[in-house]
N, C-alpha and C positions, 0 to 999 in steps of 0.2 A: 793557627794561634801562635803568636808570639810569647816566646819568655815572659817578660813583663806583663801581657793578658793571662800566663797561666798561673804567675804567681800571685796577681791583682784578687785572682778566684777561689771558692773555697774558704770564707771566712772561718775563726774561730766558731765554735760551740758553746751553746748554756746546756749542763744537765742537770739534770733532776734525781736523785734518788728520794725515795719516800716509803718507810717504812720496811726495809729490805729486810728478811733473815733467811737463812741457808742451814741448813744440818745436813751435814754426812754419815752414812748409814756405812761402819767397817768391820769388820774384824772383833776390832776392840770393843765397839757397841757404839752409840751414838753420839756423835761430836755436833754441836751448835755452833757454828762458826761467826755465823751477824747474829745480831738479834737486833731487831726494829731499827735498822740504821737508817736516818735520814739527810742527806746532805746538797747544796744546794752550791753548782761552782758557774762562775758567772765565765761569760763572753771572754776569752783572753785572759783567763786567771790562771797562777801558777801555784796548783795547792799540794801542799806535801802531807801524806798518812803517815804517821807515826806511830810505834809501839811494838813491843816484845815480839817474838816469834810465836806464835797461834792467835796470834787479834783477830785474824779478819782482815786484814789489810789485803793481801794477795788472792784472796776471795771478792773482796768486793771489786778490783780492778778484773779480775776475769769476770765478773755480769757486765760490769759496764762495755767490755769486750765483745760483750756475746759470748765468749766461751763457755759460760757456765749460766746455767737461768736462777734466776732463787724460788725458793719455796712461797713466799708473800711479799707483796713489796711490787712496785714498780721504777725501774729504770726508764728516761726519757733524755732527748737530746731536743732540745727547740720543739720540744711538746710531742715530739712523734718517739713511739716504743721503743727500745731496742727488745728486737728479737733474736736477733743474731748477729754474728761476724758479718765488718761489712770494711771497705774502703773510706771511712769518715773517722772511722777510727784504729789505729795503729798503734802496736804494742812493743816496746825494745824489755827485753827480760836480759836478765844479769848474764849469761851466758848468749854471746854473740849469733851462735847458730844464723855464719856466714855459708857457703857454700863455696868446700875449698878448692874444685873443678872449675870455678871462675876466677878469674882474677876483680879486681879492686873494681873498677867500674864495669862490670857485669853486673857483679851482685848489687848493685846501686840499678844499673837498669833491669835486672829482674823485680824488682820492687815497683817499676814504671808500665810492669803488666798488668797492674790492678787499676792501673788511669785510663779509662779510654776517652779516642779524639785524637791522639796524639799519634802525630806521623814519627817515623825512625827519628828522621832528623831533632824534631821538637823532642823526643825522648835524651837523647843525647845531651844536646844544650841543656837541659834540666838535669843531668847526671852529670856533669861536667858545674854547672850550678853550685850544685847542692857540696860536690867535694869541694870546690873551692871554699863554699860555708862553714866547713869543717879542716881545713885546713891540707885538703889530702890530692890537692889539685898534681902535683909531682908525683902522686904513687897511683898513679889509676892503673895504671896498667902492673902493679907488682902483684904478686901472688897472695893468697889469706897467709898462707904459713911464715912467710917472711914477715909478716907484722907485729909488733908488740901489742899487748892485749888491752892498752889504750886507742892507738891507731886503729885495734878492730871496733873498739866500741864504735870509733866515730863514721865510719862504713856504715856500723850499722844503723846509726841515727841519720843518713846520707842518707839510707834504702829507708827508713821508718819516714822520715820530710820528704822526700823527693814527689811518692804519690799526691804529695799538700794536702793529708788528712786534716780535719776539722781539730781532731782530739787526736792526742800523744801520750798514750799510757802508758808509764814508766816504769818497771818493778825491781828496784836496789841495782839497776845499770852498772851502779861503778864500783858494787860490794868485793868483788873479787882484785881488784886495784891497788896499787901501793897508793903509799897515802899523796906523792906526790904527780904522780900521773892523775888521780881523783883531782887535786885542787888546780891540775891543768884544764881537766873536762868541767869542775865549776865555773870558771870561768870562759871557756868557749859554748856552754848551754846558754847561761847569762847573755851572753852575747847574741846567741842563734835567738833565743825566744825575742831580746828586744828589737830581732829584726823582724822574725816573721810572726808575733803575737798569737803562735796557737795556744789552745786552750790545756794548760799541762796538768797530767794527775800523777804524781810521782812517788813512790813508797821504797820509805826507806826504814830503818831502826836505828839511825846514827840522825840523832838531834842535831847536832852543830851543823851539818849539811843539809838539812831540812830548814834552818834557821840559814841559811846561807843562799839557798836556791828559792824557799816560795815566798808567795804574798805571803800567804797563811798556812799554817801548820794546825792539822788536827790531829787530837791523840785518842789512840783508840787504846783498851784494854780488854783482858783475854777472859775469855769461858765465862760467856760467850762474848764474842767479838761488840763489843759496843764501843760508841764516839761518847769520850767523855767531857773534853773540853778544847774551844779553838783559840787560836794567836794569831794574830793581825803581827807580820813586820813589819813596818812601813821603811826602813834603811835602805839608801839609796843604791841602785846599782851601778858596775857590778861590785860585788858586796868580794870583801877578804873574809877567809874560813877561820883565820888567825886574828883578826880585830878586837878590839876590845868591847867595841858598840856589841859588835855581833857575839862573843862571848855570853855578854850578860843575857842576851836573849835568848840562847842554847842554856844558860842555866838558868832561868826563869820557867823554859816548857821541862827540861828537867828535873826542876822541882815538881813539876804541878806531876809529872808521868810516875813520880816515883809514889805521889801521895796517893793516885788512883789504883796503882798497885799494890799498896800495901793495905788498901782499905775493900781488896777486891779477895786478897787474902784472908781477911779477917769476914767476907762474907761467908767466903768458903768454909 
């Protein structure tokens, strides 16, 4: 198989959530984390979850993972179950969780163990790919700990592409980032999705980069986790984090998130 046949392969993903909820049973006594979430992200979409800490948002991307199952509800990818963790779907989490007995393109072809078909060689050339997609073709061979903690995210989004999962679950990637390494990696994600159009689910709690990176932003609010209302952007990519267009539509979903909060408050 050639490059180009491996990359041709592997289309984006449509899922399906429909009716999901989750409770956790701790300590403190019983937390509800979805309640009846339904959501529907088409072939090639880049949708962003939005909302405070305890929504539901990092709940609902572990079902869609397989990680975690829910209590009612069904999860689907092009009509078939998820039941579990599988190679069609791939998850980068805010902490890199590189492997730092590898160097730079290891840990990119450790990620090339979940693809089978592929000879060393074809492994290679696709790890060598994907860093140049990310900018990191010069440092394949440095060390993890030599890298700044930008440079590691994009490793890790090298190792999360490389297998060519269908779907790309994102969970706040760049929360731990100064603000300008972050608006470096908005604009090299921008870039990577409009080349390779996978299907992205990305969770973040910082509006402006949710208005910055998806089609659409949905906002969820807390206890219990529910989707309260969605936003279409339609601004052209790649989009600036600092724009004015794109401003107004970070305070457009920050208006609508703050009035689902306060009125989630006054339910309580």
């Amino acid at each position: 198989m050639t490059l180009q046949q491996e990359l041709a392969t592997s289309p984006s993903a449509k899922l399906s959530v429909k009716d999901v909820s989750k409770t956790f049973h701790t300590r403190g006594g019983r937390v509800q984390a979805l309640d009846r979430i339904s959501l529907n992200v088409n072939e090639g979409e880049f949708v962003c979850l939005v909302g405070p800490s305890g929504c539901g948002k990092s709940t609902l991307l572990n079902i869609i993972a397989g990680l975690e199952t829910p209590d009612e509800g069904t999860v689907q990818t092009d009509g078939q179950p998820i039941l579990g963790p599988g190679r069609d779907r791939m998850v980068m989490f805010q902490e890199p969780a590189l492997f730092p007995w590898l160097d730079v393109f290891s840990n990119v072809m450790f990620g090339l163990k979940l693809k089978p078909g592929l000879s060393t060689a074809e492994r290679k050339e696709v790890a060598q790919y994907y860093l140049k997609l990310v900018g990191l073709e010069s440092f394949q061979h440095a060390n993890i700990h030599e890298l700044s903690g930008g440079m590691k995210q994009r490793v890790t989004l090298a190792r999360a592409m490389a297998p060519n999962p269908r779907v790309l679950l994102m969970d706040e990637p760049f929360a731990a980032l100064d603000a300008l390494t972050r608006e470096q990696l908005y604009g090299d994600l921008q870039r990577i999705w409009q080349e390779r159009r996978k299907t992205i689910i990305f969770v973040t709690h910082n509006v402006r980069e949710a208005a910055c990176l998806g089609d659409r932003v949905v906002l969820f609010s807390p206890h219990p986790g529910r989707i309260r209302e969605e936003f279409r952007v339609s601004l052209p990519r790649p989009r600036d984090i600092n724009s004015v267009d794109l401003a107004e539509h970070a305070t457009e979903i920050m208006r609508a998130l703050k009035g689902h909060l306060r009125n989630s408050e006054v339910q309580e």
